[in-house]
VOPAGU-2260 file (C-alpha; in pm, 1 decimal, decimal comma):
REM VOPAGU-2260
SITE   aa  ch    i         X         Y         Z
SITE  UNK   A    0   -3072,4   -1335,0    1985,3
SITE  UNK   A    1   -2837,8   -1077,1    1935,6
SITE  UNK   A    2   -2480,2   -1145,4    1863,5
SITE  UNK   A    3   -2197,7   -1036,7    2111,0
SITE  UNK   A    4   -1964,6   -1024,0    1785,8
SITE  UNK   A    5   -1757,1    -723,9    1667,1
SITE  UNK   A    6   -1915,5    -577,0    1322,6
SITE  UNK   A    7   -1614,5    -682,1    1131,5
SITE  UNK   A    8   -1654,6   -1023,0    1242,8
SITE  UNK   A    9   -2051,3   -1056,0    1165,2
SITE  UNK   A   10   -1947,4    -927,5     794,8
SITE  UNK   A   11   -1738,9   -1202,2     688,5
SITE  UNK   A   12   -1933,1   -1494,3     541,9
SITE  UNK   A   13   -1931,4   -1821,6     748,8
SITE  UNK   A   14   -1642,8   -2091,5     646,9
SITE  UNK   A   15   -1761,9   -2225,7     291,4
SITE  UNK   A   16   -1689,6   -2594,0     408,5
SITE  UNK   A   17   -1940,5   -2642,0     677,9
SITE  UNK   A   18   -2194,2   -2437,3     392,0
SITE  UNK   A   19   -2094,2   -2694,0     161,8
SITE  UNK   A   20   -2158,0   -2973,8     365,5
SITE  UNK   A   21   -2501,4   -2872,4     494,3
SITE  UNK   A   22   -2645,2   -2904,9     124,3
SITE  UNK   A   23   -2648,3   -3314,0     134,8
SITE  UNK   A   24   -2902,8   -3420,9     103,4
SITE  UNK   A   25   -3148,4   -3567,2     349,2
SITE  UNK   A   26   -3291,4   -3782,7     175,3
SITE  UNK   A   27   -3148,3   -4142,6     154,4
SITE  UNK   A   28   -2976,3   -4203,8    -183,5
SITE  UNK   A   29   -2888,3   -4563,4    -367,4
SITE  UNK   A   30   -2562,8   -4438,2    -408,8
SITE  UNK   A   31   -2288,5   -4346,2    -208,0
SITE  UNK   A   32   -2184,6   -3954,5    -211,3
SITE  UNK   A   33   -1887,8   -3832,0    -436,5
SITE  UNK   A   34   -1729,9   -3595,2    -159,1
SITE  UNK   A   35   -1527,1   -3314,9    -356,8
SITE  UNK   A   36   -1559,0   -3053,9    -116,6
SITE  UNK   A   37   -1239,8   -3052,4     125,9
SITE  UNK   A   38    -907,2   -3099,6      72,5
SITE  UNK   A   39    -787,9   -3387,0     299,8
SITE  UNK   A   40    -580,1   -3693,6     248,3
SITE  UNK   A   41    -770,4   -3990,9     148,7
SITE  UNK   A   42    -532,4   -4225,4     361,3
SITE  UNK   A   43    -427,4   -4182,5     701,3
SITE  UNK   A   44     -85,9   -4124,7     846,4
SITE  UNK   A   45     189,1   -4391,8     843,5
SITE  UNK   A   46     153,8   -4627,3    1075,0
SITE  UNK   A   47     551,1   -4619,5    1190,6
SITE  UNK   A   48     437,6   -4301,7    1243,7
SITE  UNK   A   49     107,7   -4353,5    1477,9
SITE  UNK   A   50     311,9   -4560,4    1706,2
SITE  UNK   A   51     605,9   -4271,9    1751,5
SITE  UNK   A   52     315,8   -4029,6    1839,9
SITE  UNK   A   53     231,9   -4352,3    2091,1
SITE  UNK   A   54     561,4   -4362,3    2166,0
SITE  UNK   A   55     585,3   -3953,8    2272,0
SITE  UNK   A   56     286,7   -3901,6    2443,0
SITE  UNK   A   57     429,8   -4123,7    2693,0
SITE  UNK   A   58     769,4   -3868,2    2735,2
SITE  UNK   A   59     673,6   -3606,7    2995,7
SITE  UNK   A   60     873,0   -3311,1    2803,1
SITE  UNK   A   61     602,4   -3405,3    2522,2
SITE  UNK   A   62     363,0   -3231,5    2806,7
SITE  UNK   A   63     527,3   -2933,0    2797,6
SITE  UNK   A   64     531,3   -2590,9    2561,8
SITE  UNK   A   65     855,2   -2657,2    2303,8
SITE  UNK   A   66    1006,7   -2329,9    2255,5
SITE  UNK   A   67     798,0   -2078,5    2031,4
SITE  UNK   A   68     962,2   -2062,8    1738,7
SITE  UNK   A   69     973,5   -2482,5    1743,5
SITE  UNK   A   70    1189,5   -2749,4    1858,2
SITE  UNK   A   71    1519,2   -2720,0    1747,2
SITE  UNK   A   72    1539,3   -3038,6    1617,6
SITE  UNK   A   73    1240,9   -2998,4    1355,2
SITE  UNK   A   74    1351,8   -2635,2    1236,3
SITE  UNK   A   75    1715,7   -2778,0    1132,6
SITE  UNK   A   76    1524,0   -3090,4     989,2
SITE  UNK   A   77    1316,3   -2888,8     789,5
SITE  UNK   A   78    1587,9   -2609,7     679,7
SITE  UNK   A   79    1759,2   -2944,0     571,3
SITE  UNK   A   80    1452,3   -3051,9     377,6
SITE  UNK   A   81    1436,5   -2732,4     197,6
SITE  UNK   A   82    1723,7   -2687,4     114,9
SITE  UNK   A   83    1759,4   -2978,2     -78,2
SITE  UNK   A   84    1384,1   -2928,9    -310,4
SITE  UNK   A   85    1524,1   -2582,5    -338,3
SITE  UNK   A   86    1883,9   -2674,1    -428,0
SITE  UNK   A   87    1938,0   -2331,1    -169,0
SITE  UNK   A   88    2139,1   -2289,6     195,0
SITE  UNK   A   89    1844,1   -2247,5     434,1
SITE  UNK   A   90    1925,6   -2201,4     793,1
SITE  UNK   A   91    1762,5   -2353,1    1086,3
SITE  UNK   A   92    1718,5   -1956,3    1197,1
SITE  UNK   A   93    1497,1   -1932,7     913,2
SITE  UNK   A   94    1214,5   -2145,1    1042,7
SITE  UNK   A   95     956,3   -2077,3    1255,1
SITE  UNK   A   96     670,9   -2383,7    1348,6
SITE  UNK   A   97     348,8   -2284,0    1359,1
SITE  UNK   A   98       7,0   -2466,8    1430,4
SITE  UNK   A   99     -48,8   -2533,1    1082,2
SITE  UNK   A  100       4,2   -2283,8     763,0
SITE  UNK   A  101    -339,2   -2122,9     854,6
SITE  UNK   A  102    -147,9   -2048,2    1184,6
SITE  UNK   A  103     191,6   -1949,6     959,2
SITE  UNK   A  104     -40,4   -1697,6     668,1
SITE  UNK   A  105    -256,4   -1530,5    1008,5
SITE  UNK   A  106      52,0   -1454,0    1200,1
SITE  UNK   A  107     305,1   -1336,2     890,0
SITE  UNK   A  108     -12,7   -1091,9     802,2
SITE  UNK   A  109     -34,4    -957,4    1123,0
SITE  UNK   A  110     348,1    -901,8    1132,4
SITE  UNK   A  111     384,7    -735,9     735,5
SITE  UNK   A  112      35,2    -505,7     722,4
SITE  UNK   A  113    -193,0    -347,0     970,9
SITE  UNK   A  114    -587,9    -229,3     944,4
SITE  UNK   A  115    -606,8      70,4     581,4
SITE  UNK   A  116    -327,1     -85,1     408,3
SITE  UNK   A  117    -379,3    -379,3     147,7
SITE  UNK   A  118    -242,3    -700,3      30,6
SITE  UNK   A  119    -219,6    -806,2    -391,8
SITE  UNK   A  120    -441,6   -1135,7    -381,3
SITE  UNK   A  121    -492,9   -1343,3    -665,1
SITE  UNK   A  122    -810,0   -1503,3    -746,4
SITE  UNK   A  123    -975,9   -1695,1    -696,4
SITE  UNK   A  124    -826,5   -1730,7    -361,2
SITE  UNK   A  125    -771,8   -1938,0    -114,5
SITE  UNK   A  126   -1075,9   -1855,9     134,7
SITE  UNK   A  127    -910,7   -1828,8     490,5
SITE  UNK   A  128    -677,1   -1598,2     328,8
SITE  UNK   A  129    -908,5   -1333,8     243,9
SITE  UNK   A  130   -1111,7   -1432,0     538,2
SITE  UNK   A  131    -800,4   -1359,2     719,0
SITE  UNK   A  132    -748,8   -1071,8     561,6
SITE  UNK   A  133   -1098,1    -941,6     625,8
SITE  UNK   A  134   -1076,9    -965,3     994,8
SITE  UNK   A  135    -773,7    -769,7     975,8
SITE  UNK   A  136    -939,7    -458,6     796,3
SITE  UNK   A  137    -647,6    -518,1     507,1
SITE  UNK   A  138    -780,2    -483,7     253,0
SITE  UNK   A  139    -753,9    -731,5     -92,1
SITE  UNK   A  140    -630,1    -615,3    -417,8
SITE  UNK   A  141    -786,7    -883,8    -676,4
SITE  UNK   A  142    -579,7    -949,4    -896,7
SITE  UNK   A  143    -768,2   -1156,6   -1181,7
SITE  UNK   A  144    -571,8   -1518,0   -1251,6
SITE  UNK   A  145    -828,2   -1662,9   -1501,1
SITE  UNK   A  146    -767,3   -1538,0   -1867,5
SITE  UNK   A  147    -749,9   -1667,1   -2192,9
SITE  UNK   A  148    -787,1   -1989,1   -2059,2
SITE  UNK   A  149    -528,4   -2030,7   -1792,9
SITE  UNK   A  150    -496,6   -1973,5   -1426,7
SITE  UNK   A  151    -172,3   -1833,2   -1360,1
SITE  UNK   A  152    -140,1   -1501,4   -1264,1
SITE  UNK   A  153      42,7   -1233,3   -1449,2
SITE  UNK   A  154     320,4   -1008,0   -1260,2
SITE  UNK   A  155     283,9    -752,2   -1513,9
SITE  UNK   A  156     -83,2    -728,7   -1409,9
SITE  UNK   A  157     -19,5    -686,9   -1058,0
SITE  UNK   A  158     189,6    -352,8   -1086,0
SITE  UNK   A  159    -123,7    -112,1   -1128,0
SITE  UNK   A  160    -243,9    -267,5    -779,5
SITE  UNK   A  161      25,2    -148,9    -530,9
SITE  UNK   A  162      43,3     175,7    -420,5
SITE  UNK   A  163     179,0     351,5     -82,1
SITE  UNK   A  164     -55,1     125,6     129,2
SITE  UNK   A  165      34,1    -203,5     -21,5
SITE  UNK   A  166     253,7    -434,6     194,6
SITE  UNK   A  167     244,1    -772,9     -10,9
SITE  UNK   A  168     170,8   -1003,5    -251,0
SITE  UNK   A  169      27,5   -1358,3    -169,6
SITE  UNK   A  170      81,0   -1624,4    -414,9
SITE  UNK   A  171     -47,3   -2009,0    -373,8
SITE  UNK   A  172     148,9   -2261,6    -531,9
SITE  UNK   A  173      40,3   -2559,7    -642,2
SITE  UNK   A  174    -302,1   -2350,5    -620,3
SITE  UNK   A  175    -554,5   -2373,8    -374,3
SITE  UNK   A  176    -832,1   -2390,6    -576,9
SITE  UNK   A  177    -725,2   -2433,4    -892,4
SITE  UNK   A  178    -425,7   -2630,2    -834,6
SITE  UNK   A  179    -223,1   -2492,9   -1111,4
SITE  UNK   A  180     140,9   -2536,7   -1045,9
SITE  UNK   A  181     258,2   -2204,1   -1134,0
SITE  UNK   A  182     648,0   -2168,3   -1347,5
SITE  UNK   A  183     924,7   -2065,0   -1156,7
SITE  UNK   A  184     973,4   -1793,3   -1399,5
SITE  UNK   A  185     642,8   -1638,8   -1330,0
SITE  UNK   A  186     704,7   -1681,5    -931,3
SITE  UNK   A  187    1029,7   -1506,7    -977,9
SITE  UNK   A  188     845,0   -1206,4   -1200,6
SITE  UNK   A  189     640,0   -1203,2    -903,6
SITE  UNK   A  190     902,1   -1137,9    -660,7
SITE  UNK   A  191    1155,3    -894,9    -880,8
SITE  UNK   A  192     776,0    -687,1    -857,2
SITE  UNK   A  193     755,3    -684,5    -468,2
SITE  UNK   A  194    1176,1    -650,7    -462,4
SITE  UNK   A  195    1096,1    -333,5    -712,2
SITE  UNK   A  196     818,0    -171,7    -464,1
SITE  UNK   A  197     980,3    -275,1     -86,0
SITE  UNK   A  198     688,6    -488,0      -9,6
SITE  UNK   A  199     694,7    -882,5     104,5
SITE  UNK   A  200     626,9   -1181,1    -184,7
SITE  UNK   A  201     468,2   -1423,9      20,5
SITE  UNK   A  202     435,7   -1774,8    -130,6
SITE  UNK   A  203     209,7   -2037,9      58,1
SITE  UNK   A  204     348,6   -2377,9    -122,9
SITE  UNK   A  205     144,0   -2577,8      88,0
SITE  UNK   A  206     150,7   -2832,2    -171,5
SITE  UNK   A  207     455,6   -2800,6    -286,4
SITE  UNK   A  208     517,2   -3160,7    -262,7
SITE  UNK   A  209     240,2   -3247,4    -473,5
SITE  UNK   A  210     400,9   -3105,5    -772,3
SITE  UNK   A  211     471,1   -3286,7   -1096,2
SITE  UNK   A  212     810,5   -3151,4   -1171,9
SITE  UNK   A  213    1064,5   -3235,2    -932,2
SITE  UNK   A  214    1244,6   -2958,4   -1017,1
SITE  UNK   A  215    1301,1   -2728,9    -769,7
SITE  UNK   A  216     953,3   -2461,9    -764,6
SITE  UNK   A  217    1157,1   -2152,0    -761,7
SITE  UNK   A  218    1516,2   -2037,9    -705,1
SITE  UNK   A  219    1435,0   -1769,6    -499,2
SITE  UNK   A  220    1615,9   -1867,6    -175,0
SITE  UNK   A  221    1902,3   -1858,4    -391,6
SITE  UNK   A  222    1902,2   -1486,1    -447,2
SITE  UNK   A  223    2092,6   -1245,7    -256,5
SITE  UNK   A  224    1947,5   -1145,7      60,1
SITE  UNK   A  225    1665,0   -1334,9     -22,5
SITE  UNK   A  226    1482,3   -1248,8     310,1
SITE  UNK   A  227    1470,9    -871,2     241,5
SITE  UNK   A  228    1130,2    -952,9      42,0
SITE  UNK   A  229    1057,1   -1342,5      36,4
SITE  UNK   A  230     829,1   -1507,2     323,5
SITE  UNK   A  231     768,1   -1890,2     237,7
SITE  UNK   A  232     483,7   -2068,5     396,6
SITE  UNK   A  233     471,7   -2448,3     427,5
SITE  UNK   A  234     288,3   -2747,0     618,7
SITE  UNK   A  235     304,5   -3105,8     699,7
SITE  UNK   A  236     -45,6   -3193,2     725,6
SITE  UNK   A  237    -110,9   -3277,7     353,1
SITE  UNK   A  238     217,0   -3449,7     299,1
SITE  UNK   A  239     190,1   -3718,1     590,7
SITE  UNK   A  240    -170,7   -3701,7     652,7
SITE  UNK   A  241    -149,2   -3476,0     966,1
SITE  UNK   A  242    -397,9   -3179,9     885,7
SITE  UNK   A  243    -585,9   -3277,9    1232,8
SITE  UNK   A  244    -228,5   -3230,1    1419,0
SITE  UNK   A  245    -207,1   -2871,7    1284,2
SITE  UNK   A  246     159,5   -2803,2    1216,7
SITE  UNK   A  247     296,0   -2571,8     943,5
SITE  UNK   A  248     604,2   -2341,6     883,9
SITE  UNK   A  249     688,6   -1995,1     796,1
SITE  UNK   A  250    1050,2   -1961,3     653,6
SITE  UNK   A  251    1187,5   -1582,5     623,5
SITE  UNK   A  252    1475,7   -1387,2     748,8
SITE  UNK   A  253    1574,4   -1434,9    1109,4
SITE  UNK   A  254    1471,6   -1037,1    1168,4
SITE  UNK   A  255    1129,7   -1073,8    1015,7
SITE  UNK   A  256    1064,1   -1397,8    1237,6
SITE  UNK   A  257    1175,4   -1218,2    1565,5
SITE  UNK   A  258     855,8    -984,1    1493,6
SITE  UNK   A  259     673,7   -1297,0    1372,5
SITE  UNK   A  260     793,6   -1469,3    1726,2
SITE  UNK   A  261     610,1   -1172,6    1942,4
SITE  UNK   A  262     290,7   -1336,3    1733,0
SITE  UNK   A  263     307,8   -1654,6    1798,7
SITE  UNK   A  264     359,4   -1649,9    2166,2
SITE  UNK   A  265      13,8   -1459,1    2214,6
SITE  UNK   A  266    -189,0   -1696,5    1984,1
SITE  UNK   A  267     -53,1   -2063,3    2086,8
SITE  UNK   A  268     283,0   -1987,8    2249,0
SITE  UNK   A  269     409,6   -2281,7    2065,2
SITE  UNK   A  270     288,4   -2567,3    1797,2
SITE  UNK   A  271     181,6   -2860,0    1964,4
SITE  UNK   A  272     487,9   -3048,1    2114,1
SITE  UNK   A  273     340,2   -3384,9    2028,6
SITE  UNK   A  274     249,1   -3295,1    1678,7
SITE  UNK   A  275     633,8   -3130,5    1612,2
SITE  UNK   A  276     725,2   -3460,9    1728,6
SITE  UNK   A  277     505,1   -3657,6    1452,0
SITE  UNK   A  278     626,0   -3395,6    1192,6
SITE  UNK   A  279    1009,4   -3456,6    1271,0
SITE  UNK   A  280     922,3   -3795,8    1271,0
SITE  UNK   A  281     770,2   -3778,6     889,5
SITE  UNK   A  282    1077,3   -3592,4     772,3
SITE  UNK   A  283    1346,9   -3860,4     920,3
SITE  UNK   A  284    1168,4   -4140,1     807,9
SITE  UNK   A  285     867,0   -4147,1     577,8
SITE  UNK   A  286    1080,4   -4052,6     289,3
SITE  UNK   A  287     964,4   -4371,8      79,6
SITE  UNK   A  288     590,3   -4343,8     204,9
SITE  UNK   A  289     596,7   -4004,6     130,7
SITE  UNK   A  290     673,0   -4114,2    -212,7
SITE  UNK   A  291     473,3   -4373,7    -273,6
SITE  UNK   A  292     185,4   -4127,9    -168,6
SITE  UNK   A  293     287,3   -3878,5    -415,1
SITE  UNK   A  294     272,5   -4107,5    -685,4
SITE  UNK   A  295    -109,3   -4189,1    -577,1
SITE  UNK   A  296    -176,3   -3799,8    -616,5
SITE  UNK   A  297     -17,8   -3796,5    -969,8
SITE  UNK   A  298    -239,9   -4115,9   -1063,9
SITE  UNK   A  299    -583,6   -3942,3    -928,7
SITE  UNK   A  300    -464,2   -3574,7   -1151,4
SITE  UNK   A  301    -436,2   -3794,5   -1432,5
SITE  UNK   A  302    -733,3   -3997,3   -1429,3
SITE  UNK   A  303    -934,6   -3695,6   -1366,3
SITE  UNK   A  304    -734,4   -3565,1   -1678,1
SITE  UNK   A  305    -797,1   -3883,7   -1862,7
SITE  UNK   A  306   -1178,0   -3891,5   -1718,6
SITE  UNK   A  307   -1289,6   -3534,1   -1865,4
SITE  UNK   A  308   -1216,8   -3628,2   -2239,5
SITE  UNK   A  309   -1541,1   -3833,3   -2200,3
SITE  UNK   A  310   -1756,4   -3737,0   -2513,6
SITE  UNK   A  311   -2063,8   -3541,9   -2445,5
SITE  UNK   A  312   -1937,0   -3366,9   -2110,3
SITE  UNK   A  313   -2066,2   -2984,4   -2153,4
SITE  UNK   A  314   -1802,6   -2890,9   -1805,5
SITE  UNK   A  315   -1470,2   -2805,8   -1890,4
SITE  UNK   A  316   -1135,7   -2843,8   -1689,8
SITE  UNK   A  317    -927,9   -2568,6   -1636,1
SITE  UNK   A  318    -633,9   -2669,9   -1447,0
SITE  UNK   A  319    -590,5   -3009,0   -1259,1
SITE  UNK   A  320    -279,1   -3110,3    -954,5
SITE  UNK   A  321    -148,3   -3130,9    -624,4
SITE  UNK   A  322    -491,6   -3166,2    -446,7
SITE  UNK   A  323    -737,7   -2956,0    -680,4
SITE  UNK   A  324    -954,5   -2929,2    -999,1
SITE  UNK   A  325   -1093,7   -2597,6   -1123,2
SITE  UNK   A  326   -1378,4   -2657,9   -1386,7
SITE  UNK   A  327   -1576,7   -2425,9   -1572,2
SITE  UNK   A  328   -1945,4   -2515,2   -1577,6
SITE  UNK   A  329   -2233,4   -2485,1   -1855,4
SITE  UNK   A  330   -2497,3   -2333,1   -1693,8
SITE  UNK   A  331   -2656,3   -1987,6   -1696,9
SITE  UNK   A  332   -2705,2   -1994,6   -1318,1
SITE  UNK   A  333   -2487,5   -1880,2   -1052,8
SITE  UNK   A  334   -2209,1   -2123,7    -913,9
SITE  UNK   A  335   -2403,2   -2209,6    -594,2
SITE  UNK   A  336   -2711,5   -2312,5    -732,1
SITE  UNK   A  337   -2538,3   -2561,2    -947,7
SITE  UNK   A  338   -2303,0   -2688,1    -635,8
SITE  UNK   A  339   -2609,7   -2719,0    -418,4
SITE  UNK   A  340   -2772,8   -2928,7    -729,1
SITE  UNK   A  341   -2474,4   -3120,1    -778,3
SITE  UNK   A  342   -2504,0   -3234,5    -404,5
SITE  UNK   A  343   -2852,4   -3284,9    -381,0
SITE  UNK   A  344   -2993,5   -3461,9    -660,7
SITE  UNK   A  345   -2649,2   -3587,6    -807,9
SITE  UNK   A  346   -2432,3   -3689,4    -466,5
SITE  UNK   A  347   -2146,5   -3499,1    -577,1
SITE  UNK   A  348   -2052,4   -3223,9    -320,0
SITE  UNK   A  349   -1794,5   -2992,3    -472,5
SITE  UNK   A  350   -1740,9   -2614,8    -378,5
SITE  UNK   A  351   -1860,7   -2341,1    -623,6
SITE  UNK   A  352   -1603,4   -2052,5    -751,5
SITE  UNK   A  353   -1791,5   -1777,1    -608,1
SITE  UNK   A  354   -1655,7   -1902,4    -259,7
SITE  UNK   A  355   -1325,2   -1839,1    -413,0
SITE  UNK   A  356   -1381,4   -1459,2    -491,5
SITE  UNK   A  357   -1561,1   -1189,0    -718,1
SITE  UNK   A  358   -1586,5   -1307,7   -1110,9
SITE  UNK   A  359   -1641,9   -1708,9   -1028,2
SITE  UNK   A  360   -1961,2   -1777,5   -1126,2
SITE  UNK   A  361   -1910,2   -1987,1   -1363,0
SITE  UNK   A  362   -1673,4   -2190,6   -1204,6
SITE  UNK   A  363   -1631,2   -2506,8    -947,4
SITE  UNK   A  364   -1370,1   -2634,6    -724,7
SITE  UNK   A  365   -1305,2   -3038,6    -729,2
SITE  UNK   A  366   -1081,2   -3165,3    -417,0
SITE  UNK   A  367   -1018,0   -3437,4    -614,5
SITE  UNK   A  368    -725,8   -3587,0    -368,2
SITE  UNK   A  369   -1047,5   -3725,1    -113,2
SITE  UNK   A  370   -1161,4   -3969,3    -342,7
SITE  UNK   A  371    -932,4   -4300,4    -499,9
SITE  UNK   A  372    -836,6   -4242,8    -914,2
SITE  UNK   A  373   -1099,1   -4527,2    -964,8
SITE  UNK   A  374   -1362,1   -4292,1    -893,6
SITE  UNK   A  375   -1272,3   -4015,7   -1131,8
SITE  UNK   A  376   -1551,8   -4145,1   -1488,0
SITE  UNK   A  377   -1762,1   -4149,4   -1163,9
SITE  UNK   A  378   -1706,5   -3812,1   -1108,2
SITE  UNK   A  379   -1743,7   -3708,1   -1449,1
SITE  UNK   A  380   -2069,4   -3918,6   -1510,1
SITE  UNK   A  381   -2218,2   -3792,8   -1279,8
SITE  UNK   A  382   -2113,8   -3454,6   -1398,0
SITE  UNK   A  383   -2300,3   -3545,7   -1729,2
SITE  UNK   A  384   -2588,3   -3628,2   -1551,7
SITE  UNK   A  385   -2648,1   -3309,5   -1407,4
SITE  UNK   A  386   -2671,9   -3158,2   -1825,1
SITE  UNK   A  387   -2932,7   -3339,7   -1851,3
């Protein structure tokens, strides 16, 4: 049949998750499946925090659009929030809630670049950014983030890339896929670059709260007129186990998110009101859940640290936190093959690197967060396994 799709659209590979998950195998195994493949909590919400979405759904203003830019209430919770992990004065006219950070990276593209001009990317990449990007016709400057054995990009290697047509760098801290965590000195290199050139440093730190250090990731909201160049993208559905509810944030100068506002209001007007609700919730009163789930995610990075010194494993680990594992595998073949092995005749579903961009062969994404720390000499035996 022939497809009523724009040629743009037909070009851009499918989403690499429902790929992924079509290589299990149908044939019954005598063990359960390892699933590696999407970054999701492993836990569900709070339960305080199922019975205040109870709770709203029953107020009839919970029915209704909440202004577009959020309820008022969440954006000066949030500014709050950030303010304090960034040791920074953030406004509540900085924020701007969106239907998830998907929502917040889609929109602050359309607003900063438009079809012939392009966009510094790191890679590998998150996917629905260059995706995004794709469907756009903005087009991605790679810059390479695996070298000499690390994964954090370098600003200095970034500067050849922009030109007249380049409107921004995107940087992904803790990484989505690799889930480096990268220095605040090498964010701020990043962002003295785009200051340098006029163009937007934008900085999806999803996982932000996923980080080891509690340090604050950056002190860039400390810097003088900070929103001339800085766009910070954020979301609660990792955090407190909302990615279903699909609400995220974009925080940037109030001019920047009047633009960003004209957006919004064409894609989903508003958030949903319900799901605002559950976030504001989370940020009043899931501080010690919050927490205690944190300290869950540093236990799983660190047995899957712990896990990979196993002797006679031929995979190597790259970087390991927040949510992710990047490991580089042993095999002459392409990543795919080795994924779609790894799933079939070894029940471990991971993603490989070439979903991730151009020069990942050799390399494999672990969502390590899905699975208890328990698991993790699972994981890696059955990584040995597949050597043999």
């Amino acid at each position: 049949m022939k497809s009523l799709a724009s040629k743009t659209i037909r070009g851009i590979e499918a989403p690499p998750i429902a790929e992924a998950m079509s290589w299990i195998s149908s044939t019954p195994s005598n063990r359960a499946l390892i699933n590696l493949c999407q970054a999701v909590p492993s836990y569900p919400p709070a339960e305080s925090l199922a019975d205040e979405v109870g709770r709203l759904a029953k107020l009839p203003e919970t029915s209704l659009y909440s202004e577009i830019l959020g309820i008022p209430a969440l954006r000066e919770a949030l500014a709050s929030s950030l303010s304090a992990d960034y040791q920074a004065r953030i406004l509540p006219e900085n924020i701007a809630i969106t239907a998830g950070c998907n929502q917040a990276f889609a929109a602050t593209m359309m607003a900063l670049a438009e079809a012939g001009d392009n966009v510094v990317l790191p890679v590998p990449y998150y996917f629905n950014h260059h995706m995004w990007l794709e469907m756009l016709g903005i087009r991605p400057r790679y810059l390479q983030a695996i070298k000499g054995g690390g994964t954090t990009p370098v600003a200095a290697d970034a500067a050849p890339l922009i030109d007249e047509r380049t409107r921004a760098i995107v940087l992904c801290s803790p990484n989505n896929p690799t889930g480096a965590i990268y220095p605040a000195g090498t964010i701020e290199e990043f962002h003295a670059l785009a200051r340098k050139h006029g163009i937007a440093l934008v900085v999806d730190e999803t996982y932000k709260d996923f980080r080891a250090d509690p340090a604050s990731p950056h002190g860039l909201f400390n810097q003088k007129d900070w929103g001339d160049n800085f766009i910070h993208l954020y979301s609660f559905s990792k955090v407190f186990a909302l990615t279903g509810y699909r609400v995220g944030s974009v925080t940037a100068s109030p001019v920047f998110l009047a633009e960003l506002e004209k957006i919004l209001d064409c894609v989903a007007i508003c958030a949903p009101t319900i799901s605002q609700g559950a976030a504001l919730y989370g940020l009043r009163a899931l501080e010690d859940w919050k927490n205690q789930k944190l300290a869950m995610a540093k236990e799983k990075a660190v047995a899957l640290r712990n896990a990979f010194m196993q002797p006679g494993l031929d995979y190597k680990l790259l970087s390991a936190g927040a949510f992710f594992a990047y490991i580089q595998h042993p095999f002459s073949e392409d990543a795919k093959s080795v994924a779609m092995r790894l799933a079939q005749k070894h029940d471990l579903l991971a993603l490989p690197g070439s979903m991730f961009g151009p020069g990942q062969e050799q390399y494999l994404r672990l969502a390590f967060a899905n699975v208890e720390a328990g698991l993790m000499p699972d994981v890696v035996a059955r990584l040995i396994e597949s050597q043999g």
